[in-house]
C-alpha positions as a Markdown table, in Angstrom:
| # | Residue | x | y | z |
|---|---|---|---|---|
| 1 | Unk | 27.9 | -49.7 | -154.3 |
| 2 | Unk | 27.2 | -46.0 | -154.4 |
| 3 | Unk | 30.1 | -43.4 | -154.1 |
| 4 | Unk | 31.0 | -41.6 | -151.0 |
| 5 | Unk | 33.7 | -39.1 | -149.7 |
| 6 | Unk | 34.7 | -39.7 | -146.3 |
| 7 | Unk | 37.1 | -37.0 | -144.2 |
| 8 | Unk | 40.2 | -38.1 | -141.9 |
| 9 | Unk | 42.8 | -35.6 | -140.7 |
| 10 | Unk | 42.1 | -33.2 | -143.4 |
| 11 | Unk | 42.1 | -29.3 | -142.8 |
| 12 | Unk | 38.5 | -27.2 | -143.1 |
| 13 | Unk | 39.8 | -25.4 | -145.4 |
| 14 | Unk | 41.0 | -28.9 | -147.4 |
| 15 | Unk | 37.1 | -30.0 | -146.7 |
| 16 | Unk | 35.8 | -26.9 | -148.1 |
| 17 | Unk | 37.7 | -27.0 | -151.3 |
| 18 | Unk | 36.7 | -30.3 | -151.7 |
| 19 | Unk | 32.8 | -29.9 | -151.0 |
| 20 | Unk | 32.7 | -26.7 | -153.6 |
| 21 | Unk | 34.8 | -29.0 | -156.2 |
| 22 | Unk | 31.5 | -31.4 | -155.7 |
| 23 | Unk | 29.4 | -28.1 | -156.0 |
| 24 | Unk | 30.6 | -27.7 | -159.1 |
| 25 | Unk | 30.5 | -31.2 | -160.9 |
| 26 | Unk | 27.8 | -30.0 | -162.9 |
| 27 | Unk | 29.2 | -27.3 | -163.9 |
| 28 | Unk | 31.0 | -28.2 | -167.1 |
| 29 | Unk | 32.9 | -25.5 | -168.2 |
| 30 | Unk | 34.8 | -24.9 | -164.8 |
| 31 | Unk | 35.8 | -28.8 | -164.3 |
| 32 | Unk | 39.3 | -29.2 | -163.8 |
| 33 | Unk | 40.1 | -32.3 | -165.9 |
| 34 | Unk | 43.9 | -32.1 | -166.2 |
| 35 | Unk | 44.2 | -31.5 | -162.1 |
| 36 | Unk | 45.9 | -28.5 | -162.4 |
| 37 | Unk | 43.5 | -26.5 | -160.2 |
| 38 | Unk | 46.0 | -26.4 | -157.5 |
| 39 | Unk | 47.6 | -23.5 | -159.2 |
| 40 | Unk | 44.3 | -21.7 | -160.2 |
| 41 | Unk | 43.4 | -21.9 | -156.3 |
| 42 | Unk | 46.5 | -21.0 | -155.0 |
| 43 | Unk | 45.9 | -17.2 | -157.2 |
| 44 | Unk | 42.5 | -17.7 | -155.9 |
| 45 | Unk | 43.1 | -17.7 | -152.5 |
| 46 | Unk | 46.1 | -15.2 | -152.6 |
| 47 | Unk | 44.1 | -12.6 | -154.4 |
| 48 | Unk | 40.3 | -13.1 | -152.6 |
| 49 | Unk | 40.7 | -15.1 | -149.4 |
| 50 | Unk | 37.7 | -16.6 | -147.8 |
| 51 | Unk | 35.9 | -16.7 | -151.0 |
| 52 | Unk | 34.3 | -19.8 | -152.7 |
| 53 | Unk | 33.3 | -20.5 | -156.4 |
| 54 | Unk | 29.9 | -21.2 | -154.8 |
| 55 | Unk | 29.2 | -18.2 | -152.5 |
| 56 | Unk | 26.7 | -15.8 | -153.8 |
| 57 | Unk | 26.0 | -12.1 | -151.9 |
| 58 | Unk | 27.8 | -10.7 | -148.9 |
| 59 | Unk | 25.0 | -10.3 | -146.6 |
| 60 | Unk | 25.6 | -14.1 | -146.2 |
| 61 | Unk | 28.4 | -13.1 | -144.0 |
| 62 | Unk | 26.5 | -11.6 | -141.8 |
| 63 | Unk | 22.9 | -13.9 | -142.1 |
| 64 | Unk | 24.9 | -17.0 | -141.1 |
| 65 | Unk | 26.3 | -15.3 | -137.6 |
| 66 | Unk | 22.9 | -13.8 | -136.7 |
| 67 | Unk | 21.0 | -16.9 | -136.9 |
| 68 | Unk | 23.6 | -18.7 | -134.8 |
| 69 | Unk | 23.8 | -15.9 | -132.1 |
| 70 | Unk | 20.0 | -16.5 | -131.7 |
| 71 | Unk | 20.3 | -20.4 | -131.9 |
| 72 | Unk | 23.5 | -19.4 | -129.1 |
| 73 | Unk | 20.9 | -17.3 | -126.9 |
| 74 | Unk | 18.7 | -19.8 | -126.6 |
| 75 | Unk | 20.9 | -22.2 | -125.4 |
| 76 | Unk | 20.1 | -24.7 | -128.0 |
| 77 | Unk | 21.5 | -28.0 | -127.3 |
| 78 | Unk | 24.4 | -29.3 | -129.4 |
| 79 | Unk | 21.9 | -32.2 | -130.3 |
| 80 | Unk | 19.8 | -30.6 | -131.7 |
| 81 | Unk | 21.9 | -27.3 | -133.2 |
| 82 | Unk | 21.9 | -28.6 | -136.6 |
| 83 | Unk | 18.3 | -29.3 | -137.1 |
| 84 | Unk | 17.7 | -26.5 | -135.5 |
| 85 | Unk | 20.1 | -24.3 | -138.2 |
| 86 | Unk | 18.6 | -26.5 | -140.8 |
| 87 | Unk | 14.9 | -25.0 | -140.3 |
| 88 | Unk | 16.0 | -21.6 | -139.8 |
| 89 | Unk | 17.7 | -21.6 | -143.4 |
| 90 | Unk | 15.2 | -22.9 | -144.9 |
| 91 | Unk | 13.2 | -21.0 | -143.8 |
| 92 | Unk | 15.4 | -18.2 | -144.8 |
| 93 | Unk | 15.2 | -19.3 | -148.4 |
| 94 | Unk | 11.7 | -18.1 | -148.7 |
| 95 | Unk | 11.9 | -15.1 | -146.6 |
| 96 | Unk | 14.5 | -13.9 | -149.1 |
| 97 | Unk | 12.8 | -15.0 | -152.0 |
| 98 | Unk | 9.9 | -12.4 | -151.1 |
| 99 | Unk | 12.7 | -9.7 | -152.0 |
| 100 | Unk | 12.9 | -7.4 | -155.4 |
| 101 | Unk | 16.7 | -8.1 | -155.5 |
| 102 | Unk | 16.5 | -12.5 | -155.7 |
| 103 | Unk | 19.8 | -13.1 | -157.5 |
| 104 | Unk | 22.0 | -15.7 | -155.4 |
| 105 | Unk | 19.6 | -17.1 | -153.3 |
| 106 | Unk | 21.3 | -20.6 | -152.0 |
| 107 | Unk | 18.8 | -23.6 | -152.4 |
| 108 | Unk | 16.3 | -21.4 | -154.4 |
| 109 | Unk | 15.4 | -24.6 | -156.5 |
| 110 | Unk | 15.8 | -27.3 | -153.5 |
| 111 | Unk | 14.2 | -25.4 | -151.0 |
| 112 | Unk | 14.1 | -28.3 | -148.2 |
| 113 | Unk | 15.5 | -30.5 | -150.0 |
| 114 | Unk | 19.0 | -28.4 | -149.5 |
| 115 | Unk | 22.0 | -30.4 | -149.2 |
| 116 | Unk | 24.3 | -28.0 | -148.2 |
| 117 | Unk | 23.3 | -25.3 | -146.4 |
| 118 | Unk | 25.0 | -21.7 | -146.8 |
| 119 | Unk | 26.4 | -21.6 | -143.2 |
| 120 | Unk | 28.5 | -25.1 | -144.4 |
| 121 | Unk | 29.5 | -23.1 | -147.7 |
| 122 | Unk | 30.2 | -19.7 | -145.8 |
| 123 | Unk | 31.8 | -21.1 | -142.5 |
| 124 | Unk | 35.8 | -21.2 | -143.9 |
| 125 | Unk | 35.1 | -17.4 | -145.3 |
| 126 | Unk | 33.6 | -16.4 | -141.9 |
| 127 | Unk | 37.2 | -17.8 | -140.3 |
| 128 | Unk | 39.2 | -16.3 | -143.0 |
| 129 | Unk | 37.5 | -12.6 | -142.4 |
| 130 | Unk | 37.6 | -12.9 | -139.0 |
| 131 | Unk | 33.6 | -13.3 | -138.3 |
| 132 | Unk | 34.0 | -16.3 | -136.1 |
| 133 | Unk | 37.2 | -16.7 | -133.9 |
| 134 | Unk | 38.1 | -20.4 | -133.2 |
| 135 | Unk | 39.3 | -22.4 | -136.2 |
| 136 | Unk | 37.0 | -25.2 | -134.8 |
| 137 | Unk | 35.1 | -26.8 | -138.2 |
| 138 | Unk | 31.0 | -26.6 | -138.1 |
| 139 | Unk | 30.6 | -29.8 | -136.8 |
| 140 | Unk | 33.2 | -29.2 | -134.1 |
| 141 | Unk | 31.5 | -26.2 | -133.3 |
| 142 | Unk | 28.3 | -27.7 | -132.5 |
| 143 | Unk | 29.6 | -30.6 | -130.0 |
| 144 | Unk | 30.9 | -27.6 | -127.9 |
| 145 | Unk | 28.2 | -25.5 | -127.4 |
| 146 | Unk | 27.1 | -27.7 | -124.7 |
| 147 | Unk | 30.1 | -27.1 | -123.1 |
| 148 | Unk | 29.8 | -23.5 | -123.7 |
| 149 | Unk | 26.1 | -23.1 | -121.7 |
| 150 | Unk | 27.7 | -24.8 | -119.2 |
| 151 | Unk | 31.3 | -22.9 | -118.5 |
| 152 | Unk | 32.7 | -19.9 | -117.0 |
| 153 | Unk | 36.1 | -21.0 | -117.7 |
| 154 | Unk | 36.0 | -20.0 | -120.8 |
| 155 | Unk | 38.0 | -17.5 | -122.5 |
| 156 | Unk | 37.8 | -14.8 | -125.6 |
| 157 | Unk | 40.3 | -14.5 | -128.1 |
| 158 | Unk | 41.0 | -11.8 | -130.2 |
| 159 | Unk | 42.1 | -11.5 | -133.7 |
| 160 | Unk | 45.1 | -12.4 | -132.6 |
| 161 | Unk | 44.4 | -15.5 | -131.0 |
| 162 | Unk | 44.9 | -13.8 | -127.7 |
| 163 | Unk | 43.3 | -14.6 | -124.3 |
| 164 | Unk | 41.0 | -11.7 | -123.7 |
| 165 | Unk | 39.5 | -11.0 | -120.4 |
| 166 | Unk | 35.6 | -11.9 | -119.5 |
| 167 | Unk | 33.6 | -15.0 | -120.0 |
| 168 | Unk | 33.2 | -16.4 | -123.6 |
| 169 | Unk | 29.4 | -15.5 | -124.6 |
| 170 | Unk | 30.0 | -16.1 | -128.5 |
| 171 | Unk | 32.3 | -17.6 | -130.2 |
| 172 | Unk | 31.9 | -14.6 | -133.2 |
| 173 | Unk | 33.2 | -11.4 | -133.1 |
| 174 | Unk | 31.9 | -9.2 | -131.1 |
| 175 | Unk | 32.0 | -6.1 | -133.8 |
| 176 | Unk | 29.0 | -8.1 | -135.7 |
| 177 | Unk | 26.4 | -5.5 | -136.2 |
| 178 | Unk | 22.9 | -5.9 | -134.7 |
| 179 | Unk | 20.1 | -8.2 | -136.2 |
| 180 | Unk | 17.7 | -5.9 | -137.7 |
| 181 | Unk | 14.2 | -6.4 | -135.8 |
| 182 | Unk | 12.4 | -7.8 | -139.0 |
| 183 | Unk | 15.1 | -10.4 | -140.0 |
| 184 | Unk | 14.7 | -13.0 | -140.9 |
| 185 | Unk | 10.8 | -12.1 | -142.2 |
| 186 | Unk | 12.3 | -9.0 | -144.5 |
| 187 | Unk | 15.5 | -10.2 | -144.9 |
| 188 | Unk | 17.2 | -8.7 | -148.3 |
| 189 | Unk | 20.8 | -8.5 | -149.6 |
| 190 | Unk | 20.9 | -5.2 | -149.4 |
| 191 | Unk | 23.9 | -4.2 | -147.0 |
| 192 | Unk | 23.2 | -1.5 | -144.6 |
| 193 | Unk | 26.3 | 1.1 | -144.7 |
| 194 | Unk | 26.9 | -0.2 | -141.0 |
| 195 | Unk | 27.0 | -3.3 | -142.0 |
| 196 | Unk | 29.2 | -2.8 | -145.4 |
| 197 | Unk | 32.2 | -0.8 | -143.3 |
| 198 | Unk | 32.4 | -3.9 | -140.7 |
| 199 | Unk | 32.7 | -6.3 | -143.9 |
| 200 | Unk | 35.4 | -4.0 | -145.5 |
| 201 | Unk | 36.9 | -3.4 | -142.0 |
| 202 | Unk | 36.8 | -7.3 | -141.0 |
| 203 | Unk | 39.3 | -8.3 | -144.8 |
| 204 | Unk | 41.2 | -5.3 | -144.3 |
| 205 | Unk | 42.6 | -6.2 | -140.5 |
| 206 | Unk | 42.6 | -10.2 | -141.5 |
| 207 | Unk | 43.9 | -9.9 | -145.4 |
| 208 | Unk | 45.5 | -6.4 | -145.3 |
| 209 | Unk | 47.8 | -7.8 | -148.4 |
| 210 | Unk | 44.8 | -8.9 | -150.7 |
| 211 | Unk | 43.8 | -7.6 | -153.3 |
| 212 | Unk | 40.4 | -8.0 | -152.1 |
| 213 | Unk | 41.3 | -5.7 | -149.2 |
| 214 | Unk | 42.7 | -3.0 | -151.6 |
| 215 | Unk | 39.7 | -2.8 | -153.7 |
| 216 | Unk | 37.1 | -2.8 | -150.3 |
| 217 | Unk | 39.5 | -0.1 | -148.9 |
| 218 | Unk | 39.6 | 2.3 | -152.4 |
| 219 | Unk | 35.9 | 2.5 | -152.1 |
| 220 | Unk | 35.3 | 3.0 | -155.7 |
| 221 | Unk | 32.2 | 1.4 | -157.9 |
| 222 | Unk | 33.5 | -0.3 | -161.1 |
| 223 | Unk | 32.0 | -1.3 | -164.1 |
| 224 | Unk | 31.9 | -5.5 | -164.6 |
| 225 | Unk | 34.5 | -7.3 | -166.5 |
| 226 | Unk | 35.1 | -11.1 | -166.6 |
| 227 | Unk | 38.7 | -11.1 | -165.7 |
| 228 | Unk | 40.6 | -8.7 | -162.7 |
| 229 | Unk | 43.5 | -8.2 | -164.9 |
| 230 | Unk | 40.5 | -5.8 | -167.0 |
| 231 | Unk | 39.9 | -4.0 | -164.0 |
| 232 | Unk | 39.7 | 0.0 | -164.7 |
| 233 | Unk | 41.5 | 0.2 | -161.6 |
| 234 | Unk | 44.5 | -2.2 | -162.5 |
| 235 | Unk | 47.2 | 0.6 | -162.7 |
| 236 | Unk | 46.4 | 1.5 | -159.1 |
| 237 | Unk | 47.2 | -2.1 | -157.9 |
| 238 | Unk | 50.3 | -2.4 | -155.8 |
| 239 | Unk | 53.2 | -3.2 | -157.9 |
| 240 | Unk | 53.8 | -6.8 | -156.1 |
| 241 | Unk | 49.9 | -7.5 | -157.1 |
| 242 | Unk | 50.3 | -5.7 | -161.1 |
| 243 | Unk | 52.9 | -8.8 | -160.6 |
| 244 | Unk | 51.2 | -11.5 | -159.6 |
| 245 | Unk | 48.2 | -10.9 | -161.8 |
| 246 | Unk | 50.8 | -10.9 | -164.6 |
| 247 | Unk | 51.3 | -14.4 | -164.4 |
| 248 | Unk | 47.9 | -15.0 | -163.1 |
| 249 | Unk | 46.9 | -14.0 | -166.8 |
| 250 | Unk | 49.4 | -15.8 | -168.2 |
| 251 | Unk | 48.6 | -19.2 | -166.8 |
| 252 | Unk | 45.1 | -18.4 | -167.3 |
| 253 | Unk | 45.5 | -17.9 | -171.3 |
| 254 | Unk | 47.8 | -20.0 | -171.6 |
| 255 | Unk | 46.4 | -23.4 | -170.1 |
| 256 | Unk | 43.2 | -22.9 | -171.4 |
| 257 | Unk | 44.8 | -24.2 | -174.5 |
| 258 | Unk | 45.8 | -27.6 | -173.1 |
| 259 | Unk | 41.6 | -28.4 | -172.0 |
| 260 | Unk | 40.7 | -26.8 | -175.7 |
| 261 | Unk | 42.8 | -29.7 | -176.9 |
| 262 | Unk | 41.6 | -32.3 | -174.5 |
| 263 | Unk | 37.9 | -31.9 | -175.6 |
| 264 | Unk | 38.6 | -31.7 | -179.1 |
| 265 | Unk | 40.4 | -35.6 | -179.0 |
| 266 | Unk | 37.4 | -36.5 | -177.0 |
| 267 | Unk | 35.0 | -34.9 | -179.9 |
| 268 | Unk | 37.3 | -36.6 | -182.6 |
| 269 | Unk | 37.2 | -40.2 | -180.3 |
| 270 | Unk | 32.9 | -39.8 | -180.5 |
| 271 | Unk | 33.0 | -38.8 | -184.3 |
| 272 | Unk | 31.0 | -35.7 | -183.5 |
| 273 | Unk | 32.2 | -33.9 | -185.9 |
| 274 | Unk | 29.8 | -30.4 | -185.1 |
| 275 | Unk | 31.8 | -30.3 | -181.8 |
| 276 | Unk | 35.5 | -31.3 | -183.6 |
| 277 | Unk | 34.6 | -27.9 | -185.5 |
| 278 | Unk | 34.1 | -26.0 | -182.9 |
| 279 | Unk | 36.9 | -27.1 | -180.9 |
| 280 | Unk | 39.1 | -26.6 | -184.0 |
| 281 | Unk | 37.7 | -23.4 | -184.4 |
| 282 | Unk | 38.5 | -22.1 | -180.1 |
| 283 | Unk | 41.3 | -23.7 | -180.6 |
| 284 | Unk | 42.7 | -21.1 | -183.6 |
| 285 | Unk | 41.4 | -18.1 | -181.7 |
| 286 | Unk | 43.5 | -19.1 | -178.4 |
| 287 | Unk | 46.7 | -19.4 | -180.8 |
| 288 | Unk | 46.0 | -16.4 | -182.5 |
| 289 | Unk | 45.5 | -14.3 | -179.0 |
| 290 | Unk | 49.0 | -16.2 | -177.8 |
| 291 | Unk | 50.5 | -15.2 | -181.2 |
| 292 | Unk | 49.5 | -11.8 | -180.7 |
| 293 | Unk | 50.9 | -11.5 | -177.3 |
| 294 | Unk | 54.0 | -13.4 | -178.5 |
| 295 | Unk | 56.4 | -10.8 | -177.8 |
| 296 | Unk | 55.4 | -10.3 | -174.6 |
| 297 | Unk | 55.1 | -13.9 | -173.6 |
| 298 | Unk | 58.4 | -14.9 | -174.7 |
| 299 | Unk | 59.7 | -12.7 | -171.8 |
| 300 | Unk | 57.6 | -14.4 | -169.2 |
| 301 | Unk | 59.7 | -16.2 | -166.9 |
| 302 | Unk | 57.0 | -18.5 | -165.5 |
| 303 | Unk | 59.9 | -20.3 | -163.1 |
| 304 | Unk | 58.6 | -17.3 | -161.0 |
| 305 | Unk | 54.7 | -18.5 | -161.1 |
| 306 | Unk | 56.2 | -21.6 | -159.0 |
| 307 | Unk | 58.1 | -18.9 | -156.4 |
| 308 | Unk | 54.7 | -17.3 | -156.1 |
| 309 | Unk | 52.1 | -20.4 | -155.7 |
| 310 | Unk | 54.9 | -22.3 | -153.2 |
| 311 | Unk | 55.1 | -18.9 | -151.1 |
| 312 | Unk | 51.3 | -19.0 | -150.7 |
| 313 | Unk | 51.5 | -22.3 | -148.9 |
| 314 | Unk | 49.9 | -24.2 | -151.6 |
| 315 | Unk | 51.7 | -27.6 | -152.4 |
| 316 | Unk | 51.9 | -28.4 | -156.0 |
| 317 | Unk | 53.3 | -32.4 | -157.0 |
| 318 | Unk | 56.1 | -32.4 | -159.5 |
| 319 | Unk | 54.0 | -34.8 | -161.8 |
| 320 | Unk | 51.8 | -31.3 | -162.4 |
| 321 | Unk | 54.4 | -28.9 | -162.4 |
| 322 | Unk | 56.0 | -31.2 | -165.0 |
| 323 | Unk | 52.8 | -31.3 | -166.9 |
| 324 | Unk | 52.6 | -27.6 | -166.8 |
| 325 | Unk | 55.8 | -26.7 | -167.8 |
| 326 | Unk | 55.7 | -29.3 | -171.0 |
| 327 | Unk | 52.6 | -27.6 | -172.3 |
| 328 | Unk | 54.1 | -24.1 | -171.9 |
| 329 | Unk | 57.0 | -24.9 | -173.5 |
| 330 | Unk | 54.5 | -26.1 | -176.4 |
| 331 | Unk | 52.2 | -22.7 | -175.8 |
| 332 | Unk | 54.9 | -20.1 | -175.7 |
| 333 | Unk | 56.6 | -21.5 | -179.2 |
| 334 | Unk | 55.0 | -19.1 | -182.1 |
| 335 | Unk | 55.7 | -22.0 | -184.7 |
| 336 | Unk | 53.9 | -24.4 | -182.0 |
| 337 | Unk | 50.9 | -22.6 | -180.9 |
| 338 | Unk | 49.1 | -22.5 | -184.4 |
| 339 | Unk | 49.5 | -25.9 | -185.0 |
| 340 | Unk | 48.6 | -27.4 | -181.7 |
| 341 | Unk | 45.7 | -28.9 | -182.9 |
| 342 | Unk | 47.8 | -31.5 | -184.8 |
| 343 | Unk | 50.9 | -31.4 | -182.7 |
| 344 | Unk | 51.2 | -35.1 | -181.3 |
| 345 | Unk | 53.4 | -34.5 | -178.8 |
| 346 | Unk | 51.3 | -32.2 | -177.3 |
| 347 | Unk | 48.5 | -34.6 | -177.9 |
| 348 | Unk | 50.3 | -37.4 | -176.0 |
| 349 | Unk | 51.1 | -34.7 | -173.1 |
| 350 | Unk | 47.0 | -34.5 | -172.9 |
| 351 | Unk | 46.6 | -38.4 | -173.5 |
| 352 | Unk | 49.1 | -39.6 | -170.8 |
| 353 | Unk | 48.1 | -36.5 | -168.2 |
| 354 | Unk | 44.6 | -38.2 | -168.0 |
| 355 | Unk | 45.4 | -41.6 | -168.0 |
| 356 | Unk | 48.1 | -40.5 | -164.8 |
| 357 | Unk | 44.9 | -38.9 | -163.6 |
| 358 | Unk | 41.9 | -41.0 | -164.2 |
| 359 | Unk | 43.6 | -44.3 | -164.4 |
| 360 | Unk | 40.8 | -46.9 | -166.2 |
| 361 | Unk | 38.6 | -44.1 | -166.1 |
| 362 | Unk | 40.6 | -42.2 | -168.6 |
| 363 | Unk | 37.8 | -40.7 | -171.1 |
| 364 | Unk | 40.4 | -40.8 | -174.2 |
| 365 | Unk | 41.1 | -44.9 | -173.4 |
| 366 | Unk | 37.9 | -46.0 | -172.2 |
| 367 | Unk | 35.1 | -46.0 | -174.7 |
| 368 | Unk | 31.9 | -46.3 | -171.6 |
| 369 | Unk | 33.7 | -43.1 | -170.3 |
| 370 | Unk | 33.8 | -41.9 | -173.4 |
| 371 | Unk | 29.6 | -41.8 | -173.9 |
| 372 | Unk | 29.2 | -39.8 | -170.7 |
| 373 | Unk | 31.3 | -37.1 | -171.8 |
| 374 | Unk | 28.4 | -34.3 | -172.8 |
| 375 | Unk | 30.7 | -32.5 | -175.0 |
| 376 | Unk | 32.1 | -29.6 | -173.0 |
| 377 | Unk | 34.4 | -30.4 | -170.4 |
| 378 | Unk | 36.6 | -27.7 | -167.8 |
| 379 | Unk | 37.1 | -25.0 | -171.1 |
| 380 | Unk | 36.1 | -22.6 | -169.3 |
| 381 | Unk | 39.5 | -19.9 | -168.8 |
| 382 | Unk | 40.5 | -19.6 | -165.0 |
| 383 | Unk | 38.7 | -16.3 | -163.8 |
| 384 | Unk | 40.5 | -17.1 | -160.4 |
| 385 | Unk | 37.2 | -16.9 | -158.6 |
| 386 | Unk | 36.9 | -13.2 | -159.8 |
| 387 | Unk | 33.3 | -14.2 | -160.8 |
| 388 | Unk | 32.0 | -14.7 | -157.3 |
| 389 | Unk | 33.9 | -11.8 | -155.8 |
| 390 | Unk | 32.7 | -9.3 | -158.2 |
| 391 | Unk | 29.5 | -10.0 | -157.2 |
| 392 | Unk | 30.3 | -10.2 | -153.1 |
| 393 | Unk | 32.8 | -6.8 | -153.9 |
| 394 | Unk | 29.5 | -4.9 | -155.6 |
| 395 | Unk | 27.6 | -5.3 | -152.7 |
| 396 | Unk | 30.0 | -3.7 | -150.1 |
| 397 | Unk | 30.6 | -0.8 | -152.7 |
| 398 | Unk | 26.9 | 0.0 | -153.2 |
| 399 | Unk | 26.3 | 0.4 | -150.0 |
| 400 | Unk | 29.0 | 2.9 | -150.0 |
| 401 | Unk | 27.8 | 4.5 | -153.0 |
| 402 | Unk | 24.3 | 4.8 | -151.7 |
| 403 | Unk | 25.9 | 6.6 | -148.4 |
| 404 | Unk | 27.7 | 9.6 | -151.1 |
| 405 | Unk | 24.3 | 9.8 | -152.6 |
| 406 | Unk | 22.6 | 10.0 | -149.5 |
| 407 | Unk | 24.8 | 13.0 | -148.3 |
| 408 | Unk | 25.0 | 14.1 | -151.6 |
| 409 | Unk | 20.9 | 14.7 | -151.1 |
């Protein structure tokens, strides 16, 4: 019998976290194989909200709200919205591959053959930013347009959640700005500057206390670096978000060490001894940066990580937080941290954390398991969806670049 997912009462933003997870299962490096995503998302979410591991450009918030708006003035019936939607993304696909600029073009490869269209992977970010107003999920939204075509009754609310007078037209926000006449034939990632101020506008009213926000708001091009905490902006960061990233960083550095471990016991279990080398050899350079930062890292009180992720909302099971706090106490001991690679209790900590999380499937215990491992599994060190963002974050701030050379001219 083949696998399937099926949803009950979850939340859209539980659905989307668990559609990108499925996004990324081929993805090895960023698997999360000792289930303590939770924590990685709750910095994820705290510090970029409304962004996904799997979102691409930022004109995607604004090419998803267009094409429904059109699909809306027609009056397209709620039986037929998604088809509808479907054709025009497509279609979209090859429009945009006609552009200089092609990078992070969703369904590039599949074409028609999409799965998962960019409006599903966009539609919690375009709630989050304050793009679409109801917290109705996608499917939700398409049994009520009917409804909508066919009421006076109903009402706007603003970003408040506040009745607004006049008749509901849209159920986006009304600031969106105006298709350009030649989308979706010319359409390009290129933000207009219009179009990059109501982006930086729309996260600064909805997340004013992101870090996100702060860097949209300073205005200021940056060179790329593949973690925040590198940003040459970091000492202008409020104090309360220096803090956070602090043990952001920490976490980061220091469970990469536990899934280092993991797939070297899975390399030693398949006798592939080119890959037990290697994992040896990561393994000595993470204990050498922790041993360098020893001094600092002995002061970390990471009782105060838990404060932080349990004030964002997210809820974190005591079987993890136990995990966590066993292999830190291994990872933040000098004498430890060199030796890990032979340090059984720390091996067992591994060994019983996937057999709590896989069951029968555990790859360590279960030798068919075992053969599908392709020797690289969640090493990857938590970037805290900084990857994605930088990308989104560029695109806002070139257009605001290209407006001081413009005037500059």
């Amino acid at each position: 019998m083949p696998s399937s997912f099926s949803w009950l009462d979850y939340s859209e933003q539980d659905k989307r976290k668990m559609l990108d997870v499925i996004g990324l299962f081929n993805e090895k490096t960023t698997r999360d194989e000792l289930g303590v995503g939770s924590v990685r998302d709750a910095f994820a979410d705290l510090f970029f909200p409304g962004t996904s591991t799997i979102h691409t450009r930022a004109r995607y918030f604004l090419f998803i709200p267009w094409i429904y708006q059109d699909l809306v003035r027609l009056k397209t019936p709620s039986s037929q919205i998604y088809t509808k939607l479907r054709q025009k993304e497509v279609e979209l696909i090859s429009y945009l591959a006609k552009s200089s600029d092609g990078k992070g073009i969703i369904g590039i490869q599949a074409r028609a053959a999409l799965k998962r269209l960019p409006s599903n992977i966009y539609w919690y970010g375009l709630g989050a930013w304050g793009i679409r107003h109801l917290r109705d999920s996608q499917e939700e939204y398409h049994h009520s347009l009917d409804q909508l075509y066919n009421s006076a009754n109903y009402s706007l609310r603003d970003d408040d959640g506040e009745p607004v007078k006049g008749k509901l037209t849209s159920y986006w926000h009304q600031g969106i700005p105006s298709v350009p006449p030649d989308f979706p034939e010319n359409a390009n990632f290129w933000l207009t500057l219009d179009e990059a101020n109501y982006l930086a506008e729309r996260i600064i009213i909805q997340q004013p206390t992101s870090l996100l926000a702060f860097l949209v708001n300073y205005r200021q091009q940056f060179s790329s670096v593949n973690f925040i905490w590198e940003h040459p902006l970091y000492s202008e960061f409020p104090s309360r978000i220096q803090e956070q990233l602090c043990h952001a960083r920490n976490f980061s550095e220091a469970i990469q060490g536990a899934a280092l471990l993991y797939n070297l016991m899975l390399a030693e279990q398949k006798s592939a001894e080119e890959l037990v080398e290697e994992y040896q050899l990561a393994l000595q350079r993470w204990g050498d940066k922790l041993t360098a930062q020893h001094e600092y890292l002995i002061e970390w009180d990471w009782q105060n990580l838990w404060k932080i992720v349990a004030d964002s909302g997210v809820a974190v099971s005591c079987l993890t937080q136990k995990f966590i706090d066993q292999w830190l106490n291994f990872a933040l001991k000098s004498g430890v941290v060199k030796t890990i690679a032979t340090h059984q209790e720390a091996r067992h900590l591994i060994q019983e954390r996937e057999i709590l999380l896989k069951g029968s499937q555990a790859r360590l215990n279960n030798p068919r398991a075992l053969e599908l491992w392709k020797g690289g599994s969640g090493t990857a060190q938590f970037d805290y969806r900084w990857g994605t963002t930088q990308r989104i974050l560029t695109d806002i701030l070139d257009a605001f670049a290209q407006e001081e050379v413009d005037v500059a001219a």
